[in-house]
N, C-alpha and C positions, 0 to 999 in steps of 0.2 A: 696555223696556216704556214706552211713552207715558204722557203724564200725563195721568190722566182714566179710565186705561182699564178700572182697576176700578170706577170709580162708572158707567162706561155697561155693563159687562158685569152690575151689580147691577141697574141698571134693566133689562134683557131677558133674564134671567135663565130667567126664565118661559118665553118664547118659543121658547128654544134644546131640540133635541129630543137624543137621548144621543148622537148621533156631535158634533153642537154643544159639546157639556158635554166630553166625552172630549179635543175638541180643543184646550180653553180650557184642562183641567188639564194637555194635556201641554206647552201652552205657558206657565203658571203656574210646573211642575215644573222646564223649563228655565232660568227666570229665578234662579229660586230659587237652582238649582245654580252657576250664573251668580256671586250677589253671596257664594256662602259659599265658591266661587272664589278672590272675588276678599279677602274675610278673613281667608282660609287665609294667603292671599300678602303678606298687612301683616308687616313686618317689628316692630311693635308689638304689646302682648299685647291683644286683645280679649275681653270679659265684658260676657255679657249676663246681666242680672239680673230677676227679678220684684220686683214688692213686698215679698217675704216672704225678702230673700236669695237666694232659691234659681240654680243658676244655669242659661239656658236655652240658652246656647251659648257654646264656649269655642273660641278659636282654637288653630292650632300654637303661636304664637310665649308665647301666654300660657299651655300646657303645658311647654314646655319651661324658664321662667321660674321657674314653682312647682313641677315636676316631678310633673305630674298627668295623667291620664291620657283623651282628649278625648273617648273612649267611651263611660265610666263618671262620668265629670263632671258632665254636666245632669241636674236631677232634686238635685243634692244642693245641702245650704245651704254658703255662701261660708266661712262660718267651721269647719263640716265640714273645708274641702279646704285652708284658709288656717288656721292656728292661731295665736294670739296678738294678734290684730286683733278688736278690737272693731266687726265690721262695719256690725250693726246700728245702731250709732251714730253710724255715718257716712253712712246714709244720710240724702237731706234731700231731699224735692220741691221746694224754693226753692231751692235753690243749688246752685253746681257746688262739688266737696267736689277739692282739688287738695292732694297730701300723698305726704314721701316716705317710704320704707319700705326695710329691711333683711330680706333672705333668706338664711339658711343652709345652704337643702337646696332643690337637688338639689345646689349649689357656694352659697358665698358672693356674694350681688352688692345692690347698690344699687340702689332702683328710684324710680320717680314713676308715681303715677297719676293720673288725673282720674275722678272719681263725677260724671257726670251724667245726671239726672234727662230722662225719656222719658218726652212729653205726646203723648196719646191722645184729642185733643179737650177737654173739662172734667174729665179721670181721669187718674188715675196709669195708664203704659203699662211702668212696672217702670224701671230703671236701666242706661248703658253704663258698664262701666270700660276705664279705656284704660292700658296700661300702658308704661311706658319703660323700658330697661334707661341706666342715668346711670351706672353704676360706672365706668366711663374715665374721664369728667368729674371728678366726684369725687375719683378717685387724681391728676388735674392739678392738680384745686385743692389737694388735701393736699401735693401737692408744690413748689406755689407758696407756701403758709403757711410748708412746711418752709423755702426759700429763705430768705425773709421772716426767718423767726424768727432762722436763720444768721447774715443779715446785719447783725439787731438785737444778738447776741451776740457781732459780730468787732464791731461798735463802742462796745460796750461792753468786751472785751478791750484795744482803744486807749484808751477812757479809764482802764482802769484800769492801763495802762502808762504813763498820762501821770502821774495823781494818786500814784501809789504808787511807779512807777518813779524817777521825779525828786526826792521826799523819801531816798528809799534810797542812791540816790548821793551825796546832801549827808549822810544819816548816816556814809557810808562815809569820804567826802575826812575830815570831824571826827573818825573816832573813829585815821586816821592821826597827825592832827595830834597828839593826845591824846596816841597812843603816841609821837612823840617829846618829848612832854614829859615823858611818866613817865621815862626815860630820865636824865632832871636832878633826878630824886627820891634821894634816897639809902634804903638798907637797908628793913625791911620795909615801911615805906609802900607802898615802889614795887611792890614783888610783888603784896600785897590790891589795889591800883586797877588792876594788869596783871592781874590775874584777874579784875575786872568789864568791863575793857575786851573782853577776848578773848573774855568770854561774850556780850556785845552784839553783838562783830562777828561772832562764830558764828549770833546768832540772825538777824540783816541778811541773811548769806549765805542763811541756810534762809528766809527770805521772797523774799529774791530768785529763788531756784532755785524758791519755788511758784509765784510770778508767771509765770516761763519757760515754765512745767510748761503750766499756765492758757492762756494766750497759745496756746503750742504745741495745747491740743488745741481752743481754739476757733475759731483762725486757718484758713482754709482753704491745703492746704500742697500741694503736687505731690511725690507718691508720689518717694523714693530708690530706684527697683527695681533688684533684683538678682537673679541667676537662684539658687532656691534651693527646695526641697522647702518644702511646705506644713507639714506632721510634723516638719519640725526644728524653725522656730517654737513651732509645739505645746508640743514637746518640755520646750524651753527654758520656756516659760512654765512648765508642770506644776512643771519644775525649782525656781522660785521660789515658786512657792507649796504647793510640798509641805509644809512646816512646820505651815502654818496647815490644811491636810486632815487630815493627820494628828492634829493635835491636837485636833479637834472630830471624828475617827473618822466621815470621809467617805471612803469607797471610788471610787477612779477606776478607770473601764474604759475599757481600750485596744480599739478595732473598727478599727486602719488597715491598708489593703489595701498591699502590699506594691510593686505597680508604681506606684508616684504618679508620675509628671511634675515634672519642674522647674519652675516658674512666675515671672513677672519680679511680683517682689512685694516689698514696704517692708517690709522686717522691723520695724523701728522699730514703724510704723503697724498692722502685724499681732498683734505682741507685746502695744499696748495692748487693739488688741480682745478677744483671749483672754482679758485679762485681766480686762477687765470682765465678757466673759460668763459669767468661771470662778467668778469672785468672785461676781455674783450669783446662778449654780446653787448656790453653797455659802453662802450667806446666807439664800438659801429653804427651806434645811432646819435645821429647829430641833432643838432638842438632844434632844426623845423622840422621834427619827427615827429611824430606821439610814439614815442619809445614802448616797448611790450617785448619782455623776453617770459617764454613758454617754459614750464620743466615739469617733462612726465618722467616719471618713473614708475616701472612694472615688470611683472614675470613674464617668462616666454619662455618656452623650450627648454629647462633646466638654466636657465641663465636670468639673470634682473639686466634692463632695460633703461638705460635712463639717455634724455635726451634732453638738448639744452638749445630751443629756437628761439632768433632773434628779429626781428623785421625794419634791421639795420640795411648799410647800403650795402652790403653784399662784399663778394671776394670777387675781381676778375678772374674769369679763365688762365689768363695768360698768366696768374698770379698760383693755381691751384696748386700746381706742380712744385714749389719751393716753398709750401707752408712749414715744412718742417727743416730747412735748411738754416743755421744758425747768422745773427747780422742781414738778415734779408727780410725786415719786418717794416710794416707798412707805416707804424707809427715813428716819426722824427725823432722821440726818446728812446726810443724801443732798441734790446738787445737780438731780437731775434729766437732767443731763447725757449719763449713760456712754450711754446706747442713744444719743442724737442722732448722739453722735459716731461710734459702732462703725457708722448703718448710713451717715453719712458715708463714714467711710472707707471701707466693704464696696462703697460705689457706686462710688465716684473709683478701685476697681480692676477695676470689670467687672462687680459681682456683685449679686448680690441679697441679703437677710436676711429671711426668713422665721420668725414666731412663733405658734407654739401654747400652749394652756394648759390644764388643768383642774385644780379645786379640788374635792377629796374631804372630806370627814367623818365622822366615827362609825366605823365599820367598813368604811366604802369609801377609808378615809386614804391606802391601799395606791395607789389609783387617780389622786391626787392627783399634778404634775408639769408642768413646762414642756420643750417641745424647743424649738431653735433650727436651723433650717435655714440655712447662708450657700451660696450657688451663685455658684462661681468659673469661668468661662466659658476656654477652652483657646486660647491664642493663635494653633493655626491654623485656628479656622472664626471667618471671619468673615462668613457669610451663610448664609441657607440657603432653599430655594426653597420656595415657600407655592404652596398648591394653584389652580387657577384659579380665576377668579369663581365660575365658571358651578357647580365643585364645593361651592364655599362655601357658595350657594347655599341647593343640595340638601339639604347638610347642617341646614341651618337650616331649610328650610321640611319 
């Protein structure tokens, strides 16, 4: 449509007799179809608003974003279709209103919009929102901090092997020395200060062996794999920490399927992960519980499947967000540490770690639990073929 042509088709308006008028709206009607065409086809969410909230057109890409439906859409107010958003207060005739936002439903994603403001001559002409889907973005930056923070923590593991390491060896060369002078002690003297000595060097040992410990799981390490069942691992873990279930009358349930696959995996590095996860499903359940942590393990799609539920008190929300952030752990001992590491290492073998959470109350406590998904990917697919463009597409629009 040319520019001009409704202000020359309002001036002769008049003039035009009904085959005139019929022709003008069927050329109107085409246009129209034309740019909501071409809206449909934004790969960005589109929202048109009135003054009043309300919304008067909504794209595909902005239904399938909020999970709305584009029929039943217009006509209704924003905070209706959108809940937990103060919309009204974001809107603003002065300003473009640029702000990002979190979705749950229809999936979890990250989004950016822009709010602005649509002049009508000297009037308000109502509001566009533009929306972007940023979650990819997003998960790169999280995973560039995660580096970050890693790298901040292996050089702090060197300092603390320089400062701590280096006095520990000078306590160890003296307290030989020591012992061969007791040596030139005669009768009981020499026994009591061979009993202070021995206790010091036991405790030397045991600060050494925790610096190891430290080092070992902040260091980044290249996996010792060995071909060996995922459920032996398991196994073995369970095995060591049975004591401690048992005596707090936590219940383990075995789900492992029967044909597992061999897997080239670090047992070492496997072992600690279970351990942290087991210990803190049995740390979430407090002592008016009936404790019960779940572990299935299974195949699926070239990949083994293992999951570790617990119907402890749960994670808050407000809490999801820095599970993996180091010193920000829930427990009063606690370094912060064990998740960074566990989804460390669950990466460095292929896999993924997946977290859920809900926290119950009162008589929903029943409901209350965290699961733990890790997906360990089968050593022989290594590709697999994705649909063409042109299907992608479709899908999306």
């Amino acid at each position: 449509m040319k520019a001009g042509f409704l202000e020359k088709l309002v001036a002769k308006i008049d003039r035009l007799d009904a085959t005139g008028v019929q022709v003008v709206m069927d050329r109107l009607l085409k246009e129209k179809g034309y740019f909501v065409q071409v809206f449909q086809a934004l790969r960005e969410g589109l929202i048109l608003l009135d003054d009043e909230c309300s919304v008067t057109f909504i794209n595909h890409a902005a239904c399938r974003f909020f999970g709305l439906d584009g029929e039943r859409s217009p006509g209704k107010n924003l905070g209706e279709l959108i809940r937990g958003m103060d919309w009204q207060g974001l809107l603003d005739h002065d300003r473009v209103v640029s702000q990002e936002m979190e979705v749950f439903y229809p999936e979890s994603r990250y989004l950016h919009f822009y709010l602005s403001p649509i002049r009508r001559g000297d009037v308000g002409g109502g509001f566009v929102m533009i929306v972007n889907d940023v979650t990819s973005q997003r998960a790169q930056t999280e995973k560039a901090l995660e580096s970050e923070r890693l790298n901040t923590l292996t050089l702090l593991a060197a300092g603390v092997a320089h400062e701590i390491g280096n006095p520990l060896n000078s306590l160890g060369i003296h307290l030989q020395l020591l012992e061969r002078k007791l040596k030139k002690i005669p009768g009981a003297e020499r026994k009591l200060l061979a009993d202070h000595v021995d206790t010091t060097r036991r405790e030397v040992q045991r600060l050494d062996g925790i610096l190891k410990q430290f080092l070992q799981a902040i260091r980044p390490t290249t996996p010792q794999r060995v071909k060996i069942k995922l459920d032996e691992i398991l196994r073995d873990t369970l095995h060591l920490l049975e004591p401690e279930l048992e005596e707090r009358g936590i219940q383990v349930l075995l789900e492992i399927a029967e044909d597992l696959p061999f897997m080239e995996l670090d047992p070492l590095q496997m072992q600690q992960v279970f351990h942290n996860l087991l210990r803190n499903a049995s740390q979430a359940i407090t002592s008016d519980m009936s404790g019960r942590i779940t572990i299935a393990v299974h195949c699926a799609d070239a990949a083994v499947v293992l999951r570790i539920c617990d119907n402890g008190v749960g994670i808050p929300q407000e809490q999801m967000g820095v599970l993996f952030e180091p010193y920000r752990s829930r427990k009063k001992e606690g370094s912060g540490l064990g998740l960074l590491i566990v989804r460390r290492i669950v990466r460095e073998h292929g896999g993924e770690l997946k977290i859920e959470s809900r926290v119950g109350s009162g008589t929903n406590r029943i409901a209350s639990g965290t699961d733990v998904t890790i997906t360990f990917p089968l050593g022989g697919r290594k590709a697999r073929l994705l649909p063409a463009p042109e299907e992608i597409i479709d899908v999306i629009l």
